[in-house]
RODO-2510 file (C-alpha; in nm, 4 decimals, decimal comma):
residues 321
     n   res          X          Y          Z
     1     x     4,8900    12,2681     2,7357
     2     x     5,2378    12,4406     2,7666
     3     x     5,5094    12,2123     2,9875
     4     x     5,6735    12,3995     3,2785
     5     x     6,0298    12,4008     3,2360
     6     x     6,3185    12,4697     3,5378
     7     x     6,6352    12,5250     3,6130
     8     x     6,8890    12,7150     3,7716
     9     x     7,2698    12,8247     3,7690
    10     x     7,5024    12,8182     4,0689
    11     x     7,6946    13,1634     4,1327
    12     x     8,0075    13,0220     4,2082
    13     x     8,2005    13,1795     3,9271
    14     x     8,1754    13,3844     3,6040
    15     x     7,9475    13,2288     3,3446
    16     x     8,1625    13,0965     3,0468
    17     x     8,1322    12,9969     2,7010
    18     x     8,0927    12,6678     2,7627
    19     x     7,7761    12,7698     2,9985
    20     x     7,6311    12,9565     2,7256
    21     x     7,6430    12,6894     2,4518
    22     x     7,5829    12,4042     2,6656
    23     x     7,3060    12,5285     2,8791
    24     x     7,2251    12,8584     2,8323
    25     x     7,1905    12,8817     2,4838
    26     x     6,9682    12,5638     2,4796
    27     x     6,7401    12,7438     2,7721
    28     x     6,6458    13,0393     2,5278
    29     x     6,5523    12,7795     2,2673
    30     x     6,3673    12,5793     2,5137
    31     x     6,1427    12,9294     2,5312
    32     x     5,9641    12,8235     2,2240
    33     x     5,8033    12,5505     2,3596
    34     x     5,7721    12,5976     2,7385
    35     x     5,6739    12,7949     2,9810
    36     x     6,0648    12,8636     3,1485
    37     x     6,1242    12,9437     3,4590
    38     x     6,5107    12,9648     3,5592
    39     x     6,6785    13,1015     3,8963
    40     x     7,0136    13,1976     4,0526
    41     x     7,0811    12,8967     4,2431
    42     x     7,3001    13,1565     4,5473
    43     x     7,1600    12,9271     4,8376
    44     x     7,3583    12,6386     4,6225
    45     x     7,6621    12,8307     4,6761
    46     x     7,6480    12,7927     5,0576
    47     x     7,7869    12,4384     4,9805
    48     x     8,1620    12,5582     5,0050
    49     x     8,3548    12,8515     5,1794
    50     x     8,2738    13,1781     5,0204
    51     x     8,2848    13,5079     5,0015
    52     x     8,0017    13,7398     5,1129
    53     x     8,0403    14,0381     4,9189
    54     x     8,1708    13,8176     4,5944
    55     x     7,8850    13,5844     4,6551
    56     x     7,5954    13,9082     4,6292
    57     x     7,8220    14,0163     4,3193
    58     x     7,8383    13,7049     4,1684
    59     x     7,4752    13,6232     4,1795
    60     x     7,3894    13,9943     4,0448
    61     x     7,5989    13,9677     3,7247
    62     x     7,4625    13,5460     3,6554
    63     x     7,1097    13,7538     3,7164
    64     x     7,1470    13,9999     3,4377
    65     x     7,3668    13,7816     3,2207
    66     x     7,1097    13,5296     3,1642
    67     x     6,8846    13,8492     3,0885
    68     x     7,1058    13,9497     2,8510
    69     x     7,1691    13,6344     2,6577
    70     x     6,7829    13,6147     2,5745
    71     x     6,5988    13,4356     2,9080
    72     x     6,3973    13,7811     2,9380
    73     x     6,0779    13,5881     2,8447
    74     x     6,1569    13,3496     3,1503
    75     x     6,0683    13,3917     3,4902
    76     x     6,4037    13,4847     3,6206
    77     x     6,4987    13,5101     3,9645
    78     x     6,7175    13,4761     4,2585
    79     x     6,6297    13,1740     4,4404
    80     x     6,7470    13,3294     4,7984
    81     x     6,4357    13,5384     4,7588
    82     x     6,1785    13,3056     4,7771
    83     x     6,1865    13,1794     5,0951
    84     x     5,9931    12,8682     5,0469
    85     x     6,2799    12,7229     4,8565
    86     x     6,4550    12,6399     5,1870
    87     x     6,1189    12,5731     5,3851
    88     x     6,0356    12,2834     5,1333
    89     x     6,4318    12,1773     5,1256
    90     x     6,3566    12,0363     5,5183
    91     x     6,0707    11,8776     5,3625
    92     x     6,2228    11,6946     5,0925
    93     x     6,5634    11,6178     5,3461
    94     x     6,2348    11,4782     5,6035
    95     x     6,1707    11,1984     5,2870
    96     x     6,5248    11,1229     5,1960
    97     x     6,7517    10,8820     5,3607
    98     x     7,0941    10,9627     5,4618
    99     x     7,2359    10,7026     5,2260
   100     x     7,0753    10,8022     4,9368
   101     x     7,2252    11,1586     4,9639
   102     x     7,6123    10,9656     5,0707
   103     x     7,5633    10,7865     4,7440
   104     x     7,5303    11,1333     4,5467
   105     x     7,8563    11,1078     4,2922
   106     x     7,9145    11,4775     4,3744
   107     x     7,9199    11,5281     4,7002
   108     x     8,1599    11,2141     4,7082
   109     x     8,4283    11,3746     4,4734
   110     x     8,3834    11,7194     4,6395
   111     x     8,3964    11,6025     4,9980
   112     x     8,7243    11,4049     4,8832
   113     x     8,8950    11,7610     4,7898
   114     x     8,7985    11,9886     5,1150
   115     x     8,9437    11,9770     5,4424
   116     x     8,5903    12,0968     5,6095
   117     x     8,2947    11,9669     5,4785
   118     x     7,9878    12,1668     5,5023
   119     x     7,6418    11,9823     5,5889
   120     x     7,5222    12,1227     5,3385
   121     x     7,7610    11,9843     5,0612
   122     x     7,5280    11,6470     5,1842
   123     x     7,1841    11,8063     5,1773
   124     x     7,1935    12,0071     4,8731
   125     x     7,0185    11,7641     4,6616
   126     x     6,7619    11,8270     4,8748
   127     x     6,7166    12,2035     4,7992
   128     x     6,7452    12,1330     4,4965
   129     x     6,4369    11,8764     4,4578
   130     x     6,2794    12,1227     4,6114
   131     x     6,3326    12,3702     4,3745
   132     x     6,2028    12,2204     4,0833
   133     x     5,9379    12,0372     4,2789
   134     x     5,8449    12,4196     4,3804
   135     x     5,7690    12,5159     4,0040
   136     x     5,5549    12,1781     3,9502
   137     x     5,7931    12,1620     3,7066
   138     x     5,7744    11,8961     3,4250
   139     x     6,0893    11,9031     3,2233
   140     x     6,4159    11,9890     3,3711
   141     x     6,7265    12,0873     3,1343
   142     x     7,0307    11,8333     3,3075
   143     x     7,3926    11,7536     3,1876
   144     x     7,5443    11,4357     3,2452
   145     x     7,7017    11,6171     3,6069
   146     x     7,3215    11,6619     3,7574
   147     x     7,1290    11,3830     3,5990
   148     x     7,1569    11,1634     3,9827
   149     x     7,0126    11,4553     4,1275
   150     x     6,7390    11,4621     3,8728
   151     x     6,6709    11,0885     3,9823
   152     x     6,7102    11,1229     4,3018
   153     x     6,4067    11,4369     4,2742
   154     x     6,1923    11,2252     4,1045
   155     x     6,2311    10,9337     4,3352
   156     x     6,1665    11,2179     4,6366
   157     x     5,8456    11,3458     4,4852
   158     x     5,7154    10,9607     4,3853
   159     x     5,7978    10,8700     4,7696
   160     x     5,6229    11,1850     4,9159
   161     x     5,3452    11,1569     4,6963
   162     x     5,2728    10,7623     4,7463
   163     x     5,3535    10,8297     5,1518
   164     x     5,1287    11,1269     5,2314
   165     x     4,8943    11,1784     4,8872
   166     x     4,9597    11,3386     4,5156
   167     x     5,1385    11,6294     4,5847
   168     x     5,3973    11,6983     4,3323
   169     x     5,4517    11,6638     3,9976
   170     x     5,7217    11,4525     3,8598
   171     x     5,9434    11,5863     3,6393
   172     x     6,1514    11,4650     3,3701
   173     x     6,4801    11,5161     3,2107
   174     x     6,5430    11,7255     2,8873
   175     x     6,8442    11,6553     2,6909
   176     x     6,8558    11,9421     2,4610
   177     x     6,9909    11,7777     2,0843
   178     x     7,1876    12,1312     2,0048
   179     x     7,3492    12,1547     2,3629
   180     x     7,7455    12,1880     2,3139
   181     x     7,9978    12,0121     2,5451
   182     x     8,3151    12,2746     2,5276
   183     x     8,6258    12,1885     2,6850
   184     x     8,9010    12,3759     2,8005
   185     x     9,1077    12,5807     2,5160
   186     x     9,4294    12,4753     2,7701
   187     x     9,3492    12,1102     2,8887
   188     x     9,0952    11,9504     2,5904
   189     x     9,0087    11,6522     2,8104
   190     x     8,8589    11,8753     3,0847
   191     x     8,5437    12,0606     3,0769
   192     x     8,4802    12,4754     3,0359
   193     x     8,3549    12,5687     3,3732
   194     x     8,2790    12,8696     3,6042
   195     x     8,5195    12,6826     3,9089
   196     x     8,7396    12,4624     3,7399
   197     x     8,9415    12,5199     3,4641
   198     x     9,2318    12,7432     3,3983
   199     x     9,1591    13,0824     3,3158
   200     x     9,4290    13,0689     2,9908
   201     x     9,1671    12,8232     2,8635
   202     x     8,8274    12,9629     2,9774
   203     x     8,6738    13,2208     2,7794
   204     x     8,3908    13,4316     2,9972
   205     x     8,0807    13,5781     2,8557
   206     x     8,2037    13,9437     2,9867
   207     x     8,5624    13,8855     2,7981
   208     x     8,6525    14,2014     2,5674
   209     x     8,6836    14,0413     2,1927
   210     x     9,0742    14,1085     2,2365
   211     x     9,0963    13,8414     2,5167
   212     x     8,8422    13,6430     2,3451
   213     x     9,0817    13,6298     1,9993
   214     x     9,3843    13,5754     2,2313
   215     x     9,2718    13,2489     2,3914
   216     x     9,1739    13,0553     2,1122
   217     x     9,4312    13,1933     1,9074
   218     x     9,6622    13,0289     2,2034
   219     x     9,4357    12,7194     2,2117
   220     x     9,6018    12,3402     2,2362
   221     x     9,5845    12,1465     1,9018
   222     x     9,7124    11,8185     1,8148
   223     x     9,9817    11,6633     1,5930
   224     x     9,9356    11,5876     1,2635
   225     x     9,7687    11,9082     1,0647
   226     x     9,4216    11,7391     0,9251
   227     x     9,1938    11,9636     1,0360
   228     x     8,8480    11,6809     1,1355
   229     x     8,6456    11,6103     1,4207
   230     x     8,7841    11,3299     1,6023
   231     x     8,7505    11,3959     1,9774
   232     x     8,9527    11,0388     2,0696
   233     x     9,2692    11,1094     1,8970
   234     x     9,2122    11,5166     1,7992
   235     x     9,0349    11,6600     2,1342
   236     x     9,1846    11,9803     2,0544
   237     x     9,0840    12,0515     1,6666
   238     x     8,7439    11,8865     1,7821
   239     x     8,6873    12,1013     2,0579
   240     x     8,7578    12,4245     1,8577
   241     x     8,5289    12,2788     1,5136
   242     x     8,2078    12,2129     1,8076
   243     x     8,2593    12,5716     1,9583
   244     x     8,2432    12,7071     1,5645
   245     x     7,9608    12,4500     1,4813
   246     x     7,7500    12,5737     1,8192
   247     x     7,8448    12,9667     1,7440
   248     x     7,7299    12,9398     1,3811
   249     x     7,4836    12,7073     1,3573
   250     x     7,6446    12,5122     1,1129
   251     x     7,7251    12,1199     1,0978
   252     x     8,0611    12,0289     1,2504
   253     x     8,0371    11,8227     0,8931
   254     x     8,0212    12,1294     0,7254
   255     x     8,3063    12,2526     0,8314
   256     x     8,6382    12,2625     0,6223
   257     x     8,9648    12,4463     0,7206
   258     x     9,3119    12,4250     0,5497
   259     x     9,4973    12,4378     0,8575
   260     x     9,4437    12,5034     1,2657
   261     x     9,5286    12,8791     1,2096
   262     x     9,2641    12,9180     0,9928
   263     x     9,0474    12,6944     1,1879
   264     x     9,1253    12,9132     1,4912
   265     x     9,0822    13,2278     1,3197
   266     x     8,7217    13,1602     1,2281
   267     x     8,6357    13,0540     1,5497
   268     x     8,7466    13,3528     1,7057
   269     x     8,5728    13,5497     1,5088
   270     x     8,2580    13,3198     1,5841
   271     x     8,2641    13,3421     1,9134
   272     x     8,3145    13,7501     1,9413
   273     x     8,0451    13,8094     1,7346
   274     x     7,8413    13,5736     1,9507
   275     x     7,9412    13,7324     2,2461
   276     x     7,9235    14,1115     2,1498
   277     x     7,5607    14,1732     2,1735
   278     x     7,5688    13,9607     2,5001
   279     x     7,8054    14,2193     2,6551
   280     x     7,5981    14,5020     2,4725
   281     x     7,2789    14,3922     2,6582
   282     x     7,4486    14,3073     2,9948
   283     x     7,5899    14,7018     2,9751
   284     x     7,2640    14,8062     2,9167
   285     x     7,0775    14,6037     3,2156
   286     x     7,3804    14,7230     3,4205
   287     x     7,3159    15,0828     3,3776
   288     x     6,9790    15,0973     3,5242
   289     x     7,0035    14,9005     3,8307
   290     x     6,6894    15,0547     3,9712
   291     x     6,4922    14,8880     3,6218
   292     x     6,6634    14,5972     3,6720
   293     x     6,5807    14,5154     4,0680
   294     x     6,2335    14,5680     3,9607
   295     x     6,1876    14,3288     3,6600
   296     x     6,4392    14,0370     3,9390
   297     x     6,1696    14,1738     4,2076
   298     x     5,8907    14,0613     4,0161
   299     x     5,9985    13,7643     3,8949
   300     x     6,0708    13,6762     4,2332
   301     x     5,7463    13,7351     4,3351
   302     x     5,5918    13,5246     4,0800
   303     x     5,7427    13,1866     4,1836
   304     x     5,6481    13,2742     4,5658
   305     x     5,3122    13,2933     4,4781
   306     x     5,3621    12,9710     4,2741
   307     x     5,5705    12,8473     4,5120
   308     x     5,3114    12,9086     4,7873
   309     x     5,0703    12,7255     4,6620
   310     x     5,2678    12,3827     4,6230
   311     x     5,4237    12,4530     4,9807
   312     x     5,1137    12,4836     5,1449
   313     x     4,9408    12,1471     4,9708
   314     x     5,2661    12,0186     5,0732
   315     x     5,2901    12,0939     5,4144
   316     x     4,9295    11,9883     5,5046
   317     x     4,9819    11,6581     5,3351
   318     x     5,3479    11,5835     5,5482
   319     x     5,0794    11,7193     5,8535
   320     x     5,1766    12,0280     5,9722
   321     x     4,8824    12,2491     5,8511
***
């Protein structure tokens, strides 16, 4: 039988390059094999001061972007809709412990950098065991950033289940062999992200091939002029020959370039043409918003009917039904 396979993407920026290659582009693939089921994490995005009206735009545009870059044969949807996301979070916060969620790496390094610290920065991990526990999900796509979380969801649903009855299924980590780690074209020891980064060094799925060409024409090398992949002493060179390998499809061992302009070149040229019919698709999706609230609409409906079903066993094993 086909594995159920979930995960979801947090709103709180623009989707980059380095999302696409290192988790998007690994999702579509995942398609092959699985039965995918992927949401706009927006209720994640509650974890930190926001803005409302950026918030509802930012979660539109993830929506139809991962549309766009080929997760139309996925169940994709925005996870605010489906209520029984949050009623199963209090569930799953009911069968953790306060220290395990204190001992979360995250929410200790994010806590560190805010003056006000939302309860919900602590309790996340909850929601989020609850939304692949939701999905009876077996395989979950993690980086090395979420796989405590992925633990600590497996330990939740083993606990409930050996506490009130088999309940949930237990899911397990997927480590995708093709999935690219791309760093900043500015800063090559830190990571391509939607919130952190600089924007000189972050190229966005939604970047116009000029800007695209621009940054990694104006990306940090290192001394020396041997063009290899050596991410210890050449982070730079490395980081632009695994954004060309990713882009082509081609082994980073395959690679030869005379110097880092000609390296750079053909990686901006990679990376344009990988991102053109992205942009092409996302245009299209954008211009029929009434086409495109139906097809979120009835994804969404699809994992509250799933969704119900798992709540309900759930909530008469706990004992409230």
């Amino acid at each position: 039988m086909t594995k159920r396979a979930f995960s979801a993407f947090k709103p709180t920026g623009h989707l980059t390059l380095g999302n696409y290659l290192g988790a998007i582009l690994p999702a579509v693939r995942l398609q092959e094999e699985a039965d995918c089921v992927y949401a706009v994490a927006d209720l994640h995005a509650l974890t930190i001061r926001h803005d409302p009206a950026e918030l509802r735009a930012r979660t539109r545009e993830a929506a139809t972007l991962l549309l766009a870059c080929g997760l139309d044969r996925s169940g994709v949807y925005v996870q605010s809709r489906v209520p029984a996301h949050t009623e199963l979070a209090y569930l799953m916060e009911s069968t953790a412990h306060e220290g395990e969620m204190r001992r979360m790496i995250q929410f200790k390094e994010k806590s560190a950098a805010q003056a006000e610290v939302r309860l919900s920065l602590l309790t996340y991990p909850a929601l989020m065991a609850a939304d692949i526990l939701l999905h009876r999900a077996e395989l979950v796509p993690v980086g090395e950033d979420q796989r405590q979380h992925l633990e600590l969801t497996r330990d939740l649903a083993t606990r409930f289940n050996h506490r009130y009855g088999e309940t949930f299924t237990v899911p397990e980590a997927v480590h995708p062999p093709l999935a690219a780690r791309v760093m900043d074209l500015s800063d090559p020891a830190s990571k391509m992200g939607k919130s952190e980064g600089s924007a000189a060094g972050t190229v966005y799925l939604l970047d116009e091939p000029a800007a695209v060409r621009r940054k990694i024409m104006r990306a940090v090398t290192d001394s020396g002029t041997e063009v290899r992949h050596d991410p210890e002493h050449k982070p730079g060179v490395s980081n632009l020959l695994t954004i060309l390998a990713a882009c082509t499809g081609r082994p980073v061992g395959s690679l030869s370039h005379p110097s880092y302009g000609a390296l750079k070149k053909d990686t901006a040229e990679a990376v344009a043409e990988t991102l053109a019919p992205i942009r092409r698709r996302f245009a299209e999706l954008s211009a029929d918003p009434a086409e495109l609230d139906r097809v979120l609409a009835a994804h969404a409906a699809q994992a509250a009917g799933r969704g119900a079903e798992v709540l309900d066993a759930a909530r008469r094993a706990i004992g409230l039904a």
